[in-house]
N, C-alpha and C positions, 0 to 999 in steps of 0.2 A: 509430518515432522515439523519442528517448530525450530525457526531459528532467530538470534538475536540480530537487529539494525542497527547498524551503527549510521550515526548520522551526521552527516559534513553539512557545512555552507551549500554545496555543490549538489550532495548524492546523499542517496539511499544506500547503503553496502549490508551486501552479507558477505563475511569472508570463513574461511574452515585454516585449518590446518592441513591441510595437502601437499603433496607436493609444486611445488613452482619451477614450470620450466623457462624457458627462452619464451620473449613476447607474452608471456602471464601478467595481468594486471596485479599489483600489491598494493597493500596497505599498511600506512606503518603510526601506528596506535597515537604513539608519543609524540610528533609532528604533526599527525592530520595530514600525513601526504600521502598521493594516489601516484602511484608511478610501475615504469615496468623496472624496477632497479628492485635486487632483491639484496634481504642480509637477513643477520639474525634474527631482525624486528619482526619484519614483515610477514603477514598472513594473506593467500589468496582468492582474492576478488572473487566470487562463484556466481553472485548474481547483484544487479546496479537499478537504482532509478533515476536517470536525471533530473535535477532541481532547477530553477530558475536557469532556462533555455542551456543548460550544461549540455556541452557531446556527450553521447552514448560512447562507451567502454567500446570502439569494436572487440568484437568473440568473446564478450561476457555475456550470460544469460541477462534480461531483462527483470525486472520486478514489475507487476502488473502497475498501472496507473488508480487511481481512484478511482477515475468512469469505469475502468475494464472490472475494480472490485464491487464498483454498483452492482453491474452487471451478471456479475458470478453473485453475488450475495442474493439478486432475485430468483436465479435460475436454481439455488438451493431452494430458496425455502418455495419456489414454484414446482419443484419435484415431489415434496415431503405434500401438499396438499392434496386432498383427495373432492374436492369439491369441481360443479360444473365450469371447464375451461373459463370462460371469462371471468367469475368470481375467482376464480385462481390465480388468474394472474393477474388483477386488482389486489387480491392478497399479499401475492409476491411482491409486487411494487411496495404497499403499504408498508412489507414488516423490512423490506430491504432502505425504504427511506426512516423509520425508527430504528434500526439499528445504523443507519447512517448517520442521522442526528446525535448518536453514542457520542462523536467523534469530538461536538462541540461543543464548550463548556464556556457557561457567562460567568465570570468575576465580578465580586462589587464592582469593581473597578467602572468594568462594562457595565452595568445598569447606570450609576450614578451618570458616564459620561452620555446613555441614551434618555435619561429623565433629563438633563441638562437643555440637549439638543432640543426637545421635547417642550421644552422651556421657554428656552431660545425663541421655537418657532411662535410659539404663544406670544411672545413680548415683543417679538418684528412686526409679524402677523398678525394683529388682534382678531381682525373680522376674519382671518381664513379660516375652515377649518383643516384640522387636521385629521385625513385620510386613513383608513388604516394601509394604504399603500403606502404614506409616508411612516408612518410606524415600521411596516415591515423592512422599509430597507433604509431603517435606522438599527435594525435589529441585525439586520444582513451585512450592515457595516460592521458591524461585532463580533463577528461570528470569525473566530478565529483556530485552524483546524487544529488536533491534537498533531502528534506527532508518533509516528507505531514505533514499538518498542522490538515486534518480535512481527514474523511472518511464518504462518501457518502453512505450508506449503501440500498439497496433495503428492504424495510417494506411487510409484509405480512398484512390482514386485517384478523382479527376476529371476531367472535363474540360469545357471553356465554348467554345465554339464562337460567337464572335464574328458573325457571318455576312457577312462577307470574305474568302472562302477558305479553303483547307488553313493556309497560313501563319499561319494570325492562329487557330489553335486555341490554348488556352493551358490545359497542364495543370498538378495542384495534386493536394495531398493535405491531408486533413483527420484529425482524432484520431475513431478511428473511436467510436460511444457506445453504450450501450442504456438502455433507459427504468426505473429501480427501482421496486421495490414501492411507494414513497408518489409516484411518476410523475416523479424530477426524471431529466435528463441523466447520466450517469456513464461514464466514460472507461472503455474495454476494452483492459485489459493487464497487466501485472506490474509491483512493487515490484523494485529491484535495492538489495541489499544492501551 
């Protein structure tokens, strides 16, 4: 299921229209404020990524980090391969760092200020040459990430069985999770660009 990000100075949010109880994080559109205070505005918090060393939401679900969507993005396309283990997961790597470069986009702007730099280094420097390591992390200075729009989340399927019959089963899906390394909740799936 796919859901939309909203996106703070702070945070990553996804929020639903649900109900909000006591101690629920909120968000309220019009302000840009994260708070547990609830009104009419407000929509709830369901899952967060902290930005620039922000707290984590305690008992909000997580949003995966970038590394952890490396990660998942090679373990897909490492599954879908049917080639001998090692080229497989050379492959996996390969197609998980091209669609990771998806994320980043040169502007004139960017070329002009790394042909500059580039420039620069020729007119200080006459006799040095110029590296392709110093190219590269002229390039790596530019490289500025997108920002997702939406988060594709993998759904679990349930079902609750009333104990009334066939008719009265009532099926649902939920954002499927797994537990991170410091043990919080974190949402399994990918960033859409």
């Amino acid at each position: 299921m796919k859901y939309d990000i909203i996106n703070t100075e702070n945070y990553l949010l996804i929020v639903d229209d649900s109900e909000i109880k006591e101690g629920d994080y909120t968000f309220q559109e019009a302000s840009n404020l994260i708070s547990k205070y609830n009104n009419a505005y407000s929509k709830k918090i369901i899952a967060h990524l902290p930005l620039n060393n922000s707290p984590i939401l305690e008992g909000v679900d997580l949003l995966p980090t970038f590394e952890d969507e490396f990660e998942y993005i090679s373990n897909e396309y490492y599954k879908v391969t049917d080639v001998e283990e090692l080229n497989g997961e050379l492959l996996a790597v390969y197609k998980a760092i091209k669609k990771t470069k998806e994320k980043y986009k040169y502007t004139e702007e960017d070329i002009k200020e790394a042909m500059n730099k580039i420039i620069g280094y020729a007119i200080l420097f006459p006799d040095r040459i110029i590296w392709d390591k110093d190219i590269a992390l002229i390039i790596q200075s530019l490289q500025q990430p997108k920002i997702p729009v939406e988060f594709k989340c993998n759904m679990v399927d349930f079902e609750v069985d009333m104990g009334l019959e066939e008719e009265c089963i009532e099926y649902n899906q939920y954002p499927k999770t797994t537990t991170n390394s410091q043990g919080l909740t974190q949402w399994v799936g990918e960033y859409i660009y």
